[in-house]
N, C-alpha and C positions, 0 to 999 in steps of 0.2 A: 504494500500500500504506500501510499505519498505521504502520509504523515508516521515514516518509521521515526527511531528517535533519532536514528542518524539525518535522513532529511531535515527534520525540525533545526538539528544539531547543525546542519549547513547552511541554512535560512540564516538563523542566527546570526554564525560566524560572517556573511555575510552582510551583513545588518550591522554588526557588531565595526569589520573593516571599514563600511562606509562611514558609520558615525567617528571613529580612531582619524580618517582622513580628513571628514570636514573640520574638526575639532582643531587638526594640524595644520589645516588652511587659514581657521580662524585665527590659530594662535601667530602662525608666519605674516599674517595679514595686520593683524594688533602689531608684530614687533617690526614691521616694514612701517606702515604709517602713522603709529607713535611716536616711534625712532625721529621720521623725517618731521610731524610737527613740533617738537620739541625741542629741536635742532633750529627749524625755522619762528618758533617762538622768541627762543633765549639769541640769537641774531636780532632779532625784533627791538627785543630790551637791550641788547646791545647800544644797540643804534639810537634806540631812543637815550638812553644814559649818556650816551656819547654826546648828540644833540642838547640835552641837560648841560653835558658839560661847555660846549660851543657858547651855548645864550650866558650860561655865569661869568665867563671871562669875556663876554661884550656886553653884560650888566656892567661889572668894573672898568671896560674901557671905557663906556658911554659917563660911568661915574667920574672918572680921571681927566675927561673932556671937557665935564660939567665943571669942575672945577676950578678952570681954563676961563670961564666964559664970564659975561656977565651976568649980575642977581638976579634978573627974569630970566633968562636964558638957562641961566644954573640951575634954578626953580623948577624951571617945564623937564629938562633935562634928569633931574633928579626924579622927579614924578614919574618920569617915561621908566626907569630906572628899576623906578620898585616894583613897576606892575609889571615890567618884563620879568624882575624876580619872581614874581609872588606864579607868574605862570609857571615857572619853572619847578617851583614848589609843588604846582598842582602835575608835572612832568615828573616831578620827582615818584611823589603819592603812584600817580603810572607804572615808572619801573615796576614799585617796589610790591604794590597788589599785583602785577601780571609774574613777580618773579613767585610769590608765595598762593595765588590764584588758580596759577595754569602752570607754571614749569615745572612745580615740586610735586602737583599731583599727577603730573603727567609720567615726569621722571619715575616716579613709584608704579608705572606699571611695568619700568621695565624689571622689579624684581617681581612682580605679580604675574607675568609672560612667564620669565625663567621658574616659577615653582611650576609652574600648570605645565610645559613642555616635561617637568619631571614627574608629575602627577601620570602627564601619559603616558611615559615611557614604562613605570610601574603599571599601571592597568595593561598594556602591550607584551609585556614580561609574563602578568600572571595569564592572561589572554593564552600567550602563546605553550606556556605550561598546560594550561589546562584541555589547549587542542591536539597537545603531545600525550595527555594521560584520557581522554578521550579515545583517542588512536590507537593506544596500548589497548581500553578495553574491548576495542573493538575488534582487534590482532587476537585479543585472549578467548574472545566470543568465539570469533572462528575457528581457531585451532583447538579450543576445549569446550565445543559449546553444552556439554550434560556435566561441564564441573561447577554448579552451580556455587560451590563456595567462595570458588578462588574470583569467579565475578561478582558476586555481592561485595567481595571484600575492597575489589576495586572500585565499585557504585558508589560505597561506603567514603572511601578516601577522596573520590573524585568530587561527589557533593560537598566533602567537608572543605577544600580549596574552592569548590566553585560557593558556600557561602562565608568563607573568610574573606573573598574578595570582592561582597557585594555590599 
């Protein structure tokens, strides 16, 4: 019949591969386009820091010119001055929430990636034991199949792995 336990037992394994694959695709796919936003994040904040740093040292030259001029002129010049600070203040606040916002939780997937590539490699491990002691029972069925002991005792062992690993 179609539903022996070996058929079942190939459906599965089947079922079982596909899911191991997608899973691997997932996790290659998280550490390819994480990788690259997180990369192109923290460039981001680079640039912008950098930027921060541009406008502070032509706050102080525009301060240093101001002081050059005359009282009205030094006046509006200084005025210009602070509000170009006070932006850079708000540039600052920028880096420093996109560094603790987006980079640090991003960076944290890439130890969250590497446990789950080892999560699968362990489910693949026992996977692949248990379609080895599978095989065997079924090598043993064949060549002994009226020694009903020695295959209980393998059913026995085999379901004990196959519920330690679910």
């Amino acid at each position: 019949s179609r539903n022996t336990p070996r058929a079942i037992h190939f459906c599965e394994v089947k079922l079982m591969d596909y899911q191991t694959r997608k899973i691997q695709e997932n996790i290659t796919n998280v550490e390819r386009h994480f990788g690259e936003m997180c990369q192109l994040f923290a460039a981001y904040v680079r640039k912008t820091a950098r930027l921060r740093d541009k406008a502070d040292v032509l706050v102080k030259e525009i301060g240093m010119y101001a002081d050059t001029e005359t009282p009205n002129l030094k006046r509006g010049m200084k005025q210009f001055a602070d509000h170009l600070a006070k932006i850079q203040d708000y540039r600052q606040a920028e880096v420093e929430r996109l560094e603790a916002k987006v980079i640090e939780p991003l960076k944290s997937y890439g130890a969250v990636v590497k446990q789950k590539r080892e999560d699968l490699k362990t489910t693949k491990r026992a996977r692949d034991r248990e379609a080895k002691q599978m095989a065997q029972l079924e090598r043993t069925r064949q060549r002994n199949p009226s020694d009903r002991q020695i295959i209980v005792s393998f059913q026995e062992s085999f379901l004990k792995v196959i519920v330690f690993f679910q």
